[in-house]
C-alpha positions in Angstrom: -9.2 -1.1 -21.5 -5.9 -2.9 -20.0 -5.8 -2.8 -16.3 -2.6 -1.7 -15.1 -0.9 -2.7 -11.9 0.3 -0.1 -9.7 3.2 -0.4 -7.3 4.4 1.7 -4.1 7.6 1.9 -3.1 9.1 4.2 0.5 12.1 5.3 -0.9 14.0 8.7 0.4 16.0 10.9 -2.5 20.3 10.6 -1.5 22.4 13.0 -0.9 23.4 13.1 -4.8 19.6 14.0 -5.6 19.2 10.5 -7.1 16.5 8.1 -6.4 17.0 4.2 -6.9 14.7 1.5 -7.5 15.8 -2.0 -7.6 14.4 -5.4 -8.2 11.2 -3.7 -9.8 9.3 -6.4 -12.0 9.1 -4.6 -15.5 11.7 -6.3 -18.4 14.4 -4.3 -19.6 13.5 -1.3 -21.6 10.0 -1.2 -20.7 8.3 2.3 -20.6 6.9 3.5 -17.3 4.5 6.7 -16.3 6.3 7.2 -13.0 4.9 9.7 -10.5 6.5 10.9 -7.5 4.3 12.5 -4.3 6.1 14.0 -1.3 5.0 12.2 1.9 2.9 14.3 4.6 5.0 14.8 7.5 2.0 14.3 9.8 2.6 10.2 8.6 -0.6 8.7 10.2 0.7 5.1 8.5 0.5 3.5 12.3 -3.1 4.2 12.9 -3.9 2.8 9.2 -1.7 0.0 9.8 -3.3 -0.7 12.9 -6.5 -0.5 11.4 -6.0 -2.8 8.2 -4.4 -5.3 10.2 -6.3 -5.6 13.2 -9.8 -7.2 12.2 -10.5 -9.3 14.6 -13.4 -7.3 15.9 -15.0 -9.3 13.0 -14.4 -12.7 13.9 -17.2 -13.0 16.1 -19.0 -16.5 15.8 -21.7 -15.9 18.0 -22.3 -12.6 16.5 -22.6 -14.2 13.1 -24.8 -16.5 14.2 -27.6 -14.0 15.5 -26.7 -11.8 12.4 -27.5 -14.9 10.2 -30.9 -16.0 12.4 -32.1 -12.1 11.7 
């Protein structure tokens, strides 16, 4: 099975009803399945962010250290 990469873009449709993509890494004349999902308005994205980014509560040395001793 070929693993396939997938990419995300945040893009908003213009005013013409037309959606652009540039600089996408795929040669010329490549085929694409493209699939397009409508963003939730209730956009939680600063509470993930927050959350992937912020892991510090896991650099703990002295907490590694008793974990380790257990």
């Amino acid at each position: 099975m070929q693993q396939k990469l997938a990419y995300r873009y945040d893009v908003e449709i213009k005013d013409d009803g037309k959606l652009k993509l540039s600089r996408l890494p795929f040669k010329k004349g490549t085929h694409l399945d493209v699939i397009l999902i409508e963003q939730n308005k209730d956009n939680f994205s600063d509470l993930l962010n927050a959350a992937a980014f912020n892991l510090d509560f896991w650099n703990d040395p002295i907490d590694d250290q008793e974990w380790n001793e257990t």
